[in-house]
BAGUTI-604906 format. One record per residue (C-alpha): residue number from 1; x, y, z. Coordinates in pm, whole numbers, plus 50000, padded with zeros to 5 digits. Each point is the difference from the previous one (the first is absolute). Example, Ala and Ser with C-alpha at 12.3 -4.5 7.8 and 13.67 -1.06 7.14 Angstrom:
2
{resi = 1, px = 51230, py = 49550, pz = 50780} .
{resi = 2, px = 50137, py = 50344, pz = 49934} .
//
This chain:
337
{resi = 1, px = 11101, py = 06151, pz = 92727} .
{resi = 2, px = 50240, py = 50139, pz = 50240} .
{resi = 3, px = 50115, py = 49893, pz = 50361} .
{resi = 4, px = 50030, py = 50332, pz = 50299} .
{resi = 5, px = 50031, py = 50011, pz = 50332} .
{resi = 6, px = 49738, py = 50249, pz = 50112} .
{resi = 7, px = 49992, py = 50186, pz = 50290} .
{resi = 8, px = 49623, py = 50076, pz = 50007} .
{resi = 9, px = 49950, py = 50196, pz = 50347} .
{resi = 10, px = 50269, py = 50146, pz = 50236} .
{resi = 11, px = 50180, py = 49835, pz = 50231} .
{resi = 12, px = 49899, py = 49697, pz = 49839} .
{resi = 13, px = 50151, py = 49659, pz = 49894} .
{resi = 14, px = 50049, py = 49983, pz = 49578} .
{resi = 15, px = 49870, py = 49771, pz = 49849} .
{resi = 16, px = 49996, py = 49809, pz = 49665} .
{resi = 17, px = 49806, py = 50112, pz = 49723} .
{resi = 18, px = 49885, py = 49955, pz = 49652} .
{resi = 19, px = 49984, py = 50251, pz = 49771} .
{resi = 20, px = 49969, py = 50107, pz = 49602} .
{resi = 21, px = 50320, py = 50041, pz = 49835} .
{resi = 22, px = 50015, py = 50367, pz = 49982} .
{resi = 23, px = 50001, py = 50140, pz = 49656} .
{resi = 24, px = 50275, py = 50305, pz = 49988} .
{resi = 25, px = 49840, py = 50350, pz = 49877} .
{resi = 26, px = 50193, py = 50303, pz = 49842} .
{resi = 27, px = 50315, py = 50021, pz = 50113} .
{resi = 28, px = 50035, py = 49717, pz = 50201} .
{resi = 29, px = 50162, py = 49641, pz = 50028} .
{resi = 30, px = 49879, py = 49690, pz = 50119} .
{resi = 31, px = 50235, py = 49741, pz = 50169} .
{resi = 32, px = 50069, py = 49702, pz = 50118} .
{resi = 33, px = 50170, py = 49982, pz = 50337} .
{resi = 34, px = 50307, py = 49829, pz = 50022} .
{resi = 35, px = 50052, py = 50087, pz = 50393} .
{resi = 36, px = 49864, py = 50276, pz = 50220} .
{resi = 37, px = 50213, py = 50168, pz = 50332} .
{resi = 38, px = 49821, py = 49990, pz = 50341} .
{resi = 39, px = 50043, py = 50353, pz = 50114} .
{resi = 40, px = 49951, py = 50112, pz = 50313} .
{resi = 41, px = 49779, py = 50287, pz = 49851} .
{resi = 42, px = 49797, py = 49697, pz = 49937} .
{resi = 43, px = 49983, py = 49904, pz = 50295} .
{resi = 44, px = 49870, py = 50345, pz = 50131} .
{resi = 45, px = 49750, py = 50003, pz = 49748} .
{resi = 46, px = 49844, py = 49684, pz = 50112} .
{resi = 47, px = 50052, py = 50080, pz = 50324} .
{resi = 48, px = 49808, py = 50355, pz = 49990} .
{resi = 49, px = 50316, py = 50235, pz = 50099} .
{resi = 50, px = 49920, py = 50172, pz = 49611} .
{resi = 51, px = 49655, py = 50133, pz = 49981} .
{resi = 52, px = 49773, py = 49977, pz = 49686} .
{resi = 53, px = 50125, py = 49682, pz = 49820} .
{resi = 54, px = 49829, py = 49925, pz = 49693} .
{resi = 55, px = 49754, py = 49698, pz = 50101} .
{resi = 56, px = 49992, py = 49709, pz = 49895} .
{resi = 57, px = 50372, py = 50045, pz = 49942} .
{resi = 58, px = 50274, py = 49754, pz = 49839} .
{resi = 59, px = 50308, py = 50147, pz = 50218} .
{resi = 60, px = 50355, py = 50012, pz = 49855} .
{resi = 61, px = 50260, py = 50223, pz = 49848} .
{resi = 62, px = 50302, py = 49801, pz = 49949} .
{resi = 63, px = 49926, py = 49836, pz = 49679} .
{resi = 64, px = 50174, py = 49788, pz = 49738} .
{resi = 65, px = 49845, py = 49870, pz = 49736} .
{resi = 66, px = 49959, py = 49979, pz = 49617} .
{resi = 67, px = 49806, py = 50173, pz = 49761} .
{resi = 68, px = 49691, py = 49809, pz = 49903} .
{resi = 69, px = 49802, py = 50264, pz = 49794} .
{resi = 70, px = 50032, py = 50336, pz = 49908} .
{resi = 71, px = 49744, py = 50300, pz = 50007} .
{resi = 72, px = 49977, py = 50278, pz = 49705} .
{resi = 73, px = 50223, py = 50238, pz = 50030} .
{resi = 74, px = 50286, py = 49831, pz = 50147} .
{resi = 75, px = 50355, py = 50022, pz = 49821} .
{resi = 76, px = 50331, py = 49850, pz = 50061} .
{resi = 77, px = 49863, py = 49704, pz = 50169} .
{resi = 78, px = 49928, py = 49642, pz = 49863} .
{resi = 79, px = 49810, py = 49681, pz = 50119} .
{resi = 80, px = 50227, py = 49757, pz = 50179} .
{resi = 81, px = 50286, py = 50295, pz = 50128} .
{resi = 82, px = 50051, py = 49988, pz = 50363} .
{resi = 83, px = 49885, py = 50300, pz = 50201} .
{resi = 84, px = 50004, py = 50166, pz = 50345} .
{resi = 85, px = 49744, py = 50165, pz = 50181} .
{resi = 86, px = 49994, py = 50236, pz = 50314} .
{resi = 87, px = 49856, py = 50167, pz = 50238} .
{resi = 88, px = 49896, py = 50325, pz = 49816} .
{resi = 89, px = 49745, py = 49933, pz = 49733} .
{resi = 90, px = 49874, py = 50285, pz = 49862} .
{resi = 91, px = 50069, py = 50364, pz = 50009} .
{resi = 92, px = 49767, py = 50305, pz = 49881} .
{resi = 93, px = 50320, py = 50176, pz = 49810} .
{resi = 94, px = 49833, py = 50327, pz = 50093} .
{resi = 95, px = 50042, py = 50072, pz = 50349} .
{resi = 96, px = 50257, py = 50227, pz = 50133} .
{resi = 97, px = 50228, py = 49746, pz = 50136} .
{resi = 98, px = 49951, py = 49804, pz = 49678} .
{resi = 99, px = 50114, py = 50280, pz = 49780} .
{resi = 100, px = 50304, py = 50089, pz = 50212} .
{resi = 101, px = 50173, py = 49598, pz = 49983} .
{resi = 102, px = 49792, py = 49924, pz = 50333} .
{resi = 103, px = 49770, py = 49787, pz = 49863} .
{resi = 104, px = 50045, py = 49745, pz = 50348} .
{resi = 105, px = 49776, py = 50302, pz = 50176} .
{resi = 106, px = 49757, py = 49979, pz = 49732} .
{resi = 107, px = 49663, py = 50181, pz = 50152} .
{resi = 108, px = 49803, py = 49726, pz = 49826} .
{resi = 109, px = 50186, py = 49682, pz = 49944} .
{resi = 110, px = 49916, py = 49606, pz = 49995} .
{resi = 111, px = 50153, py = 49743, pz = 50142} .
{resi = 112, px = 50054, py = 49659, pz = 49933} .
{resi = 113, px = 49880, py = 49753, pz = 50228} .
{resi = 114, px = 49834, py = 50276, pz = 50173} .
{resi = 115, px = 49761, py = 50255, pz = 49794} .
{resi = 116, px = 50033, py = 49761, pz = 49674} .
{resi = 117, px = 49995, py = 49637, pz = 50061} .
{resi = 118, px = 50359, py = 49811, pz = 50014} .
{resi = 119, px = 50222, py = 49675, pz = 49922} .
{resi = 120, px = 49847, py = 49763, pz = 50260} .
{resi = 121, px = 49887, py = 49829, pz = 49735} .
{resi = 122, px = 50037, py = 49824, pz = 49665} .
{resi = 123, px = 49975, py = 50282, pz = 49779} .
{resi = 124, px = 49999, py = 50408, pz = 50068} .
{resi = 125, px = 49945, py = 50281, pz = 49794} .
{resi = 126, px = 50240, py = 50306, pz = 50041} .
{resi = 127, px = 50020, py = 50320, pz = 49788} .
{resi = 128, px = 50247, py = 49973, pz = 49789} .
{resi = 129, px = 50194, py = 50331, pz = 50058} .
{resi = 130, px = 50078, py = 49855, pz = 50362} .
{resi = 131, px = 50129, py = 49638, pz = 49868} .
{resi = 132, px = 50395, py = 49958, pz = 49980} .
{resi = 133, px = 50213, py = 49751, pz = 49761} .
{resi = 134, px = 50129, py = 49752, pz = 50210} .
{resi = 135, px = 50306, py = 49794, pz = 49849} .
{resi = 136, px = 49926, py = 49643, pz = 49923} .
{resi = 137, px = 50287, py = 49867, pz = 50218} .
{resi = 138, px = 49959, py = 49895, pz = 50389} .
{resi = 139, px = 49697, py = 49855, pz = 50187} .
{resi = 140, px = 49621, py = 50160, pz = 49977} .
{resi = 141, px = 49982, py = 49957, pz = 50406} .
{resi = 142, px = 50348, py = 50117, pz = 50057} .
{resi = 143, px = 49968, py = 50345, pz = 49755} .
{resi = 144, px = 49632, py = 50072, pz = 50179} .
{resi = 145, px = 50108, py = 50152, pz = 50318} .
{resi = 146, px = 50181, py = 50276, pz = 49769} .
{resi = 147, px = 49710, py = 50131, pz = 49891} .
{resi = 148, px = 49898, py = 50138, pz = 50365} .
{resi = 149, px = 50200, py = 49938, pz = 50275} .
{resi = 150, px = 50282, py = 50069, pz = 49740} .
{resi = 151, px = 49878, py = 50343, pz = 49893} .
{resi = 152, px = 49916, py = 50114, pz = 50330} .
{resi = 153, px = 50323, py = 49885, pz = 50156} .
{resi = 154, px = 50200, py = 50199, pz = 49676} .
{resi = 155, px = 49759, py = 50318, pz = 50077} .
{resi = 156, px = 50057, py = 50031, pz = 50361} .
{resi = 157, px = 50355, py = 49925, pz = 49944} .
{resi = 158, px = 50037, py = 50295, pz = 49791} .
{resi = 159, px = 49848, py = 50252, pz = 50218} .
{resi = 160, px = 50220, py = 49841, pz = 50317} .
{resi = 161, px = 50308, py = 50061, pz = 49787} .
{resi = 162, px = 49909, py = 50412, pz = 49940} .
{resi = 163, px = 49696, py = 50008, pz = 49767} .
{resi = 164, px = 49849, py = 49891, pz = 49653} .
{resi = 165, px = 50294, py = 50005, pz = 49848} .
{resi = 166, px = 50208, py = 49774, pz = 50240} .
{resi = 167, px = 50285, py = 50263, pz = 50108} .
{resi = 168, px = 50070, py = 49993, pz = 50324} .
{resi = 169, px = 50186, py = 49792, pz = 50271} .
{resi = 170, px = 50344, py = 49859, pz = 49881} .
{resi = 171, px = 50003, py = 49671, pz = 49832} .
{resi = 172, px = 50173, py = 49842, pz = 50346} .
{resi = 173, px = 49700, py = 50133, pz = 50196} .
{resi = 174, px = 49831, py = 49809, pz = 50266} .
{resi = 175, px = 49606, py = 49921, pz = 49893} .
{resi = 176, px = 49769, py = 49838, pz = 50305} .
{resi = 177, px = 49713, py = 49788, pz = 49842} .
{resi = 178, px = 49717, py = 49988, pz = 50281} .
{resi = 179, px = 49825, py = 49688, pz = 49908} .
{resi = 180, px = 50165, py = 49726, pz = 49801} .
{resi = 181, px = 49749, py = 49864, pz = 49799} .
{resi = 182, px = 49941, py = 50005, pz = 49608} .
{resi = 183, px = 50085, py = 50360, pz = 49927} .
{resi = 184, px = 50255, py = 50020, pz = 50245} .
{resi = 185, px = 50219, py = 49652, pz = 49852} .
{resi = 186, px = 49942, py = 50168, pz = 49663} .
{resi = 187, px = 50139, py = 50340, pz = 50097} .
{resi = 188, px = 50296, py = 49870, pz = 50201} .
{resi = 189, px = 50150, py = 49794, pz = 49696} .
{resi = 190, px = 49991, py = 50338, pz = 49833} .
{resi = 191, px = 50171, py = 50217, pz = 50216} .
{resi = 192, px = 50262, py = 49762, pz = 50096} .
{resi = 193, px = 50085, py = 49973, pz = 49642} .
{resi = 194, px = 50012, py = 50363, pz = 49963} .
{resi = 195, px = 50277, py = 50006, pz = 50321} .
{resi = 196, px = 49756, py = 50102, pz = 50289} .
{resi = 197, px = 50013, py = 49833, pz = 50348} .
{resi = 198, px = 49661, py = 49832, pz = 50074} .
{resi = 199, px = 49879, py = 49996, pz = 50323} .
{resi = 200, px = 49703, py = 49714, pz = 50076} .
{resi = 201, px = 49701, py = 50097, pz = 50227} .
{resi = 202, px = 49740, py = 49734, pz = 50082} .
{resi = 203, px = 49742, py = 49914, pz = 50245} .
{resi = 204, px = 50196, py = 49931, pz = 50330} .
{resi = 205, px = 50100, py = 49642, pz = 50043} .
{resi = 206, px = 49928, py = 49925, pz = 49634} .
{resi = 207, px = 50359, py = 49804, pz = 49953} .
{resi = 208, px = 49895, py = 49801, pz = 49672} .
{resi = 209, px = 49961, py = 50334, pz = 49842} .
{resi = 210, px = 50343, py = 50134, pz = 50156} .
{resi = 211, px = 50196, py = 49740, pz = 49866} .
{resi = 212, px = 49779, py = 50062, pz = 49615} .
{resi = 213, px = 50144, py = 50368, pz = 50050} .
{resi = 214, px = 50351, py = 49910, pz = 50066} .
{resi = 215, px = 49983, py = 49742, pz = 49752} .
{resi = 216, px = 49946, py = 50271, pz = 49699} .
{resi = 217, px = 50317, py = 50210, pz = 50143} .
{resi = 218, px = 49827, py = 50240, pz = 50291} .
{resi = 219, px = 50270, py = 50084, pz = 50195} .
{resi = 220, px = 49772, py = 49990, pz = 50321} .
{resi = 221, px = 49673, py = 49819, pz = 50076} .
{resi = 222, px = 49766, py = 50081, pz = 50317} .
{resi = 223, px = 49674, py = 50039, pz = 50178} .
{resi = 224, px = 49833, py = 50346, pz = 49913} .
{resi = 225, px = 50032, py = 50085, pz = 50332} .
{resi = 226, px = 50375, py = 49974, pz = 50003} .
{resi = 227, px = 50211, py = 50295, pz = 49917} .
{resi = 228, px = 50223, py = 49923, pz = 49739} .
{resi = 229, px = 50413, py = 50015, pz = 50056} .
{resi = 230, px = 50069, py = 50293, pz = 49774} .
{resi = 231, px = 49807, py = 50320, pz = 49914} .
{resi = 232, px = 49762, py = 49950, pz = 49707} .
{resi = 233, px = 50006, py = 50254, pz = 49693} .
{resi = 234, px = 49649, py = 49892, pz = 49924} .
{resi = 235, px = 49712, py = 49754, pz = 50057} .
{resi = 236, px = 49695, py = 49850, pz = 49814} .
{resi = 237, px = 49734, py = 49851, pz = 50228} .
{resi = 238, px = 49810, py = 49762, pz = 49801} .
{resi = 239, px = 49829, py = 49844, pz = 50315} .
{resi = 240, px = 49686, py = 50154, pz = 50072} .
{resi = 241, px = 50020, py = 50079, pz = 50352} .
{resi = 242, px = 50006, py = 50402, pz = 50082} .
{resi = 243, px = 50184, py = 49941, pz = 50269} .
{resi = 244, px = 50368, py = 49929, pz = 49809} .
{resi = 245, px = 49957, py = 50331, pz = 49919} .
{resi = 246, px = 50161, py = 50158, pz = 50313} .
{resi = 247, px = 50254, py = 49703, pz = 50041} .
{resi = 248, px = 50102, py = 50074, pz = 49599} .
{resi = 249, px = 50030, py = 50359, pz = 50073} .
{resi = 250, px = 50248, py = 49890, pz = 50315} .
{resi = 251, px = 50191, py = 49793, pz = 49785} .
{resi = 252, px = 50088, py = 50257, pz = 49714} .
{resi = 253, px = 50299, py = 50264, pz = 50013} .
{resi = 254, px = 49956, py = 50410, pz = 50002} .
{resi = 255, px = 49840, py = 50033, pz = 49656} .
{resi = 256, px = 49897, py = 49659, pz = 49915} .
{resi = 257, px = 49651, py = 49935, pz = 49819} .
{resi = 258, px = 49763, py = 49746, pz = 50180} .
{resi = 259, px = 49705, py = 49876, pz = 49704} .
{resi = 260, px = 49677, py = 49843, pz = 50064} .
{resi = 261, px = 49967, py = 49724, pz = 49727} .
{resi = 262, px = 49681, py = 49856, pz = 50059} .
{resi = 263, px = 49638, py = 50103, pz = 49875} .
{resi = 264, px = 49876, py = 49971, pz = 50347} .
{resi = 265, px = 50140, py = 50024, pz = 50342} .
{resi = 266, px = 49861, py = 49958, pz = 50317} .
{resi = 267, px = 50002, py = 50346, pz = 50220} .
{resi = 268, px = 50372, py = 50162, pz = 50080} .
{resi = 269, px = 50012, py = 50066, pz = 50358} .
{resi = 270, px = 50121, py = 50335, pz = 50156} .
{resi = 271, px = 50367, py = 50037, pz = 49981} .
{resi = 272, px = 50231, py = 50288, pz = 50134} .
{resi = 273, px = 50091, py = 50261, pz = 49731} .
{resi = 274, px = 50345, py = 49926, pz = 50070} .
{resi = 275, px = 49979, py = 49672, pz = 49817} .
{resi = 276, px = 49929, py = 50206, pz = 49679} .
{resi = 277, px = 50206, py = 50308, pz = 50076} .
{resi = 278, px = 50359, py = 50031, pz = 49856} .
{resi = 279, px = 49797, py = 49980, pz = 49626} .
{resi = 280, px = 49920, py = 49672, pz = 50020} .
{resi = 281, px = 49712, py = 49944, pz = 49763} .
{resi = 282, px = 49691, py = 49806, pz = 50008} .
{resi = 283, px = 49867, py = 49876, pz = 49666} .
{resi = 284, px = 49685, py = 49771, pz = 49842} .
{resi = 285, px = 50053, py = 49863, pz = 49693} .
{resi = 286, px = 49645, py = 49965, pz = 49792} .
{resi = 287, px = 49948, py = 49762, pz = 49728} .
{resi = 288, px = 50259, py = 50002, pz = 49706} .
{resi = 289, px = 50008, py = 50139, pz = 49657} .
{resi = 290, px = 50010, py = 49780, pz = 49669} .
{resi = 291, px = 50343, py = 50173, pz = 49982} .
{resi = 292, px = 50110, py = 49822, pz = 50330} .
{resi = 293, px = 49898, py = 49661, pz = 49844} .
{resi = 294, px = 50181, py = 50078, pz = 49703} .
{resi = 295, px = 50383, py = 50104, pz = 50191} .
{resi = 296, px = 49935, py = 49731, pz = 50222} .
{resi = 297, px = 49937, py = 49699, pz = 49807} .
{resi = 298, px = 50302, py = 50117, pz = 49781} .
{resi = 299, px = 50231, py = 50002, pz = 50334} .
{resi = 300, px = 49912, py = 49658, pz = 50091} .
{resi = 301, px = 50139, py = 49816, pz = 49748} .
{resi = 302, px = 50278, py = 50190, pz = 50051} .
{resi = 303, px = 50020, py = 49964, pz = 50394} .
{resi = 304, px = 49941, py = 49617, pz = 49969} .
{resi = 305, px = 49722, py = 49998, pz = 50216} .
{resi = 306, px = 49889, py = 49686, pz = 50114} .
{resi = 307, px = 49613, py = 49982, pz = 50162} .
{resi = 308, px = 49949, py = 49723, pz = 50269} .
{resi = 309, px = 49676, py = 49887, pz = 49956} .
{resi = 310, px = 49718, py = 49761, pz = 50147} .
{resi = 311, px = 49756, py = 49867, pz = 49757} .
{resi = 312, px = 49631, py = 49909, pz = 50088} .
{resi = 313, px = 49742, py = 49895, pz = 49766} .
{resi = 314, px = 49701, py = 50223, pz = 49907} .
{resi = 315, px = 49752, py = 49886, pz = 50218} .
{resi = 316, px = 50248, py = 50025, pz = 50289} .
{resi = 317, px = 49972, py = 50378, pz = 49993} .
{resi = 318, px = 49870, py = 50048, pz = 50363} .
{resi = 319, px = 50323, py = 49815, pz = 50110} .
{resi = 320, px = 50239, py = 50187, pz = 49881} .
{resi = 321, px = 49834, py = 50298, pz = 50124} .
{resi = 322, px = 50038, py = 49833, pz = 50358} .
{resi = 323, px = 50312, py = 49880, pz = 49952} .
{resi = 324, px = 50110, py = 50405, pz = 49883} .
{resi = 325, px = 49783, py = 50121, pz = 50304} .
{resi = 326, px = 50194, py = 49734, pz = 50274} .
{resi = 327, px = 50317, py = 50088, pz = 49863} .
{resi = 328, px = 50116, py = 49635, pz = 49905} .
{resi = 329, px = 50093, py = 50135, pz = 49678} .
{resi = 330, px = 50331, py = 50017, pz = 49877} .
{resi = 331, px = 50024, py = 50216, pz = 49695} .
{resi = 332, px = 49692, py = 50007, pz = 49766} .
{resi = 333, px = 49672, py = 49809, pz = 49980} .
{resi = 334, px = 49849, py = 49903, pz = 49661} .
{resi = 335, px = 49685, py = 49887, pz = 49850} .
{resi = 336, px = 50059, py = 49757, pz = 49693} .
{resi = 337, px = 49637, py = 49932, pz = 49813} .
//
């Protein structure tokens, strides 16, 4: 038997389940769960801002764990090895955007903790061709918030700097980070190792968050509704609150790039088309390709990326979504069965 949370109606409280150890088919892998992220995709999914969840649903996309068993079909894997799994679960390999490298617009895709059932739990089964080799060094807890909030972070980074392929802006350029929470604590250790000025945005008043920012090298830390004290080349706004979007916009110089980060986002208000005049550019950033995953988990080694986490048992899965959704989070929150 396995344990799950299980979010069995929207806009509902999980709760604790048993359940038969799945058994993985063709192609797939069956593992145990060393730690699972709290995402705030998550938290939109049981709070109803995504439509058409799977239901019941074991939410979770930010998984570490070990291989426990092994489907047929499945090479260059082996019971015990430590693996990652994401967001994206599945593609159809068919689909335009598929066949041209896009497979994060996939016109028929699954999703872990979402359309396929995810790591709140003691064991998950993932496809294989979306699982990642994860070294055997550092802390389960600690690696888990790579797997999302690190992936997304290194996506949207790329596009702020000028694109896919991450030319662009300078290496001394200034980078705003609307919303300093998991992605955005990730993200910043990244860019200030690569030379960029950082540039801390949180909810107003939010000086316990300020002071996490400026303790990981941002150069500035503020409310959201602050302007910041130099021109920005570029922003991410990982906070899902449409209304940044104007204020980011204000915030970056003639020609700088202004990217959406989240999977949902409440409305954006009107704005003037001045704000996005001069070429300024307005961007969303969807999902993330297993060749994302695959730069970025390389990099962070590299960058010496240290996660701040805050653990919470299994069963305490509805409070760490309150604790994301209050904001008395610093850094990441994760489940450890």
């Amino acid at each position: 038997m396995m344990r799950a949370m299980m979010l069995e109606s929207p806009r509902s409280r999980l709760a604790l389940r048993e359940r038969p150890l799945p058994i993985p088919q063709a192609g797939e892998i069956l593992l145990a769960v060393a730690a699972c992220g709290v995402c705030r995709t998550d938290l939109h999914v049981v709070d109803g801002e995504l439509p058409n969840p799977k239901l019941p649903l074991v939410p979770g996309h930010e998984i570490v764990g070990r291989v426990a068993a092994i489907g047929p079909g499945v090479a260059g894997f082996a019971v015990g090895q430590r693996i990652g799994v994401a967001w994206l679960g599945r593609t159809c390999g068919i689909c335009p955007y598929c066949r041209s490298d896009r497979e994060n617009l996939c016109d028929t895709p699954l999703f872990t903790g979402y359309s396929r059932d995810g790591g709140y739990a003691s064991h998950a089964i993932a496809d294989a061709n979306y699982c990642f080799a994860l070294p055997e060094h550092g802390d389960d807890a600690e690696l888990a918030p790579l797997m999302c909030a690190g992936l997304i972070g290194w996506r949207s980074y790329r596009m702020a700097q000028g694109g896919s392929d991450g030319t662009g802006a300078s290496a001394g350029s200034a980078l705003g980070l609307y919303g300093f929470g998991a992605a955005a604590h990730i993200l910043a250790q990244v860019a200030i190792w690569q030379g960029r000025r950082v540039y801390a945005f949180t909810r107003p008043g939010d000086e316990a968050a300020q002071a996490f920012a400026r303790s990981l090298g941002a150069v500035w830390a503020g409310g959201s509704n602050e302007p910041p004290p130099d021109p920005l080349d570029a922003a991410i706004i990982f906070a899902p609150v449409g209304a940044l979007v104007p204020l980011a916009l204000r915030a970056v110089k003639k020609g700088g790039r202004v990217v959406c980060g989240g999977i949902h986002m409440s409305d954006i208000p009107s704005f003037p088309y001045s704000l996005l005049w001069e070429e300024r550019h307005l961007l969303s950033v969807a999902n993330l390709t297993r060749a994302d995953a695959r730069e970025f988990l390389a990099l962070a080694p590299l960058a010496g990326i240290r996660t701040q986490v805050t653990r919470y048992p299994l069963a305490a899965a509805n409070e760490a979504l309150a604790d994301l959704r209050e904001g008395r989070l610093q850094g990441a929150a994760v489940l450890v069965p």
